[in-house]
N, C-alpha and C positions, 0 to 999 in steps of 0.2 A: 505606819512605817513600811518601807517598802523596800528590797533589794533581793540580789540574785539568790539562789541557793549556795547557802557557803559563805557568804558573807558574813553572819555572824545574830542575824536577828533574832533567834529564838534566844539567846542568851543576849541580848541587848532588851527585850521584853520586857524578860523576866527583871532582868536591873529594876529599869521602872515600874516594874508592877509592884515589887518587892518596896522599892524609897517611895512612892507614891501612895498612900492609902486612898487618894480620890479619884484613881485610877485604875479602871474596872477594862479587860478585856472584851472583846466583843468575840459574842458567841454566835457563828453564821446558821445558818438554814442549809441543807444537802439532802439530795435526793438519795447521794450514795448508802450505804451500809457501813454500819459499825464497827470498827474494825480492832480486833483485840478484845480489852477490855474496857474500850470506850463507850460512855453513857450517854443516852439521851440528856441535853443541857449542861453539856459540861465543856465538851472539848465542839459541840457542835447540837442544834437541833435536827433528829433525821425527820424527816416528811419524806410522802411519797409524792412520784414526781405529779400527779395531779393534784394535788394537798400547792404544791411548791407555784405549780402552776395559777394556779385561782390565785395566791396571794401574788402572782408578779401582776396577773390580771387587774387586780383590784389597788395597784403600783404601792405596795404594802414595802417594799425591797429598796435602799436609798442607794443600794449596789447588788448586784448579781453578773452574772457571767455563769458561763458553760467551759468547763473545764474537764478533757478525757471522757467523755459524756454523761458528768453527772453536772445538775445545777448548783449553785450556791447564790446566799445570798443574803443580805444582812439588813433586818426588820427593822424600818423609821421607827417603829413603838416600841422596840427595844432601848434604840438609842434616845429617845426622848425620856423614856424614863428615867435611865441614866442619867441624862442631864436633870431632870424635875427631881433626882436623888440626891442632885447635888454632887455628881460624878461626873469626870469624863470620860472620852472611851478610845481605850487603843485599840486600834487594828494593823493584825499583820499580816499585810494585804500587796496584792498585784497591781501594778502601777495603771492598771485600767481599772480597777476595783477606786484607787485612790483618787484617779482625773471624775467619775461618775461619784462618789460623795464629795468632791469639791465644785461640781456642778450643781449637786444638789444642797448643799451646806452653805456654799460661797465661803467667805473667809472664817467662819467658825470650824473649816476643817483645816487643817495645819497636815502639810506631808512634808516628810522628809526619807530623804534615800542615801542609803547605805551604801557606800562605796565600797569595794578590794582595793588593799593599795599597789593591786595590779596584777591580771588577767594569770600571770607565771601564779601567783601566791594563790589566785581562786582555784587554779586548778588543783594545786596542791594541794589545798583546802577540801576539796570532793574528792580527791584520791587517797587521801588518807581517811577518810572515812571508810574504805574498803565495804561501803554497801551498794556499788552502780557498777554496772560491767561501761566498758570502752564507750559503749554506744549512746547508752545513758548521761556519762559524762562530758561526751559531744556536745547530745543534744542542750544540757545542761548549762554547755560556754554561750553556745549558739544564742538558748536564752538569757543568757546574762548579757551577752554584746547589745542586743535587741533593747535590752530594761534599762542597760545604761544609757542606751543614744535617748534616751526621754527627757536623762536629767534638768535642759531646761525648765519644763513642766511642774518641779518642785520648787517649795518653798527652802526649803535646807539641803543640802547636802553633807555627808558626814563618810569621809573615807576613816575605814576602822585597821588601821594599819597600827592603833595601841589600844588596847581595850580598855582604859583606865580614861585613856582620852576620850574615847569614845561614848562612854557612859558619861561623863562630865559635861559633854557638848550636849549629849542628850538632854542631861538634866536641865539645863540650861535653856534648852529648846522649850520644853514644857513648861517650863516657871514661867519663861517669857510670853507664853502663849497664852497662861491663864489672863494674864492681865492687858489681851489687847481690847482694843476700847468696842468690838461688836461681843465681847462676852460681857464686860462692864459697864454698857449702855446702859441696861437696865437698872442697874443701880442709881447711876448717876442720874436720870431720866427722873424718878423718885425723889432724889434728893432736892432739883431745883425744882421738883414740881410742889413743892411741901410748904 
């Protein structure tokens, strides 16, 4: 899942982490520090940045990027275990995080992007938050105009202009995805071969 800041995703997430039991977040790899009272394997694995390093070396990462200068990055042998669990995995991730696991996934990665029901409402949306000074919130639209012009590039689009809609379509998104036919090959592939 992907969109601006303020759009609504952290609470669009949570919806489906919450109705979905077969849906497991993905916990990235960051070189940065800890911050509060966040724990190693929770909200994130810390490494350091030669620790982070070796594994993009040895292409261990099915997405990474450098952001603010720290690394991030989200371990193939995380996510296969997940799947070998019998999970999927959501990520709430940067629409260049999303195009590099659908390069590497091909169609068993599923994106969609979270629309404002318009640019007046996003801002309003980071201004009422009362946590960015002027400059922050600039930059903020700035990125949001950017992540929007990508929309092509997805599979869904979901403007969250009702939140009740919004979680619906989602749901909807995800049920349909479990049963496209490159996660259900395998099955059937079994059945006529039997």
């Amino acid at each position: 899942m992907c969109g601006p800041s303020g759009v609504g995703k952290t609470t669009l997430c949570g919806h489906l982490l919450d109705a979905h039991p077969t849906l497991k977040l993905s916990v990235s790899y960051t070189t940065r520090s800890p911050r509060g009272s966040e724990k190693d394997g929770v909200a994130y694995h810390f490494v350091t940045v030669a620790d982070f390093k070796s594994m993009a070396d040895s292409d261990a990462f099915a997405e990474s990027a450098e952001v603010h200068g720290n690394h991030y990055g989200t371990s193939v042998e995380v996510i296969q275990a997940a799947w070998e669990g019998g999970h999927d995995v959501l990520f709430d991730i940067d629409y260049q995080g999303a195009l590099q696991l659908k390069a590497r996934f091909g169609d068993r990665a599923v994106s969609t992007l979270i629309v404002p029901p318009s640019m007046t409402e996003l801002e309003n949306r980071l201004r009422g938050r009362n946590t960015d000074g002027e400059s922050v919130v600039q930059r903020r639209l700035a990125a949001a105009r950017h992540e929007l012009e990508q929309f092509p590039k997805f599979d869904y689009l979901i403007v969250n202009d009702d939140l009740e809609s919004a979680k619906s379509a989602l749901d909807a998104i995800y049920e349909a995805s479990r049963y496209r036919t490159v996660i259900q090959s395998s099955r059937v592939r079994s059945l006529v071969s039997s």
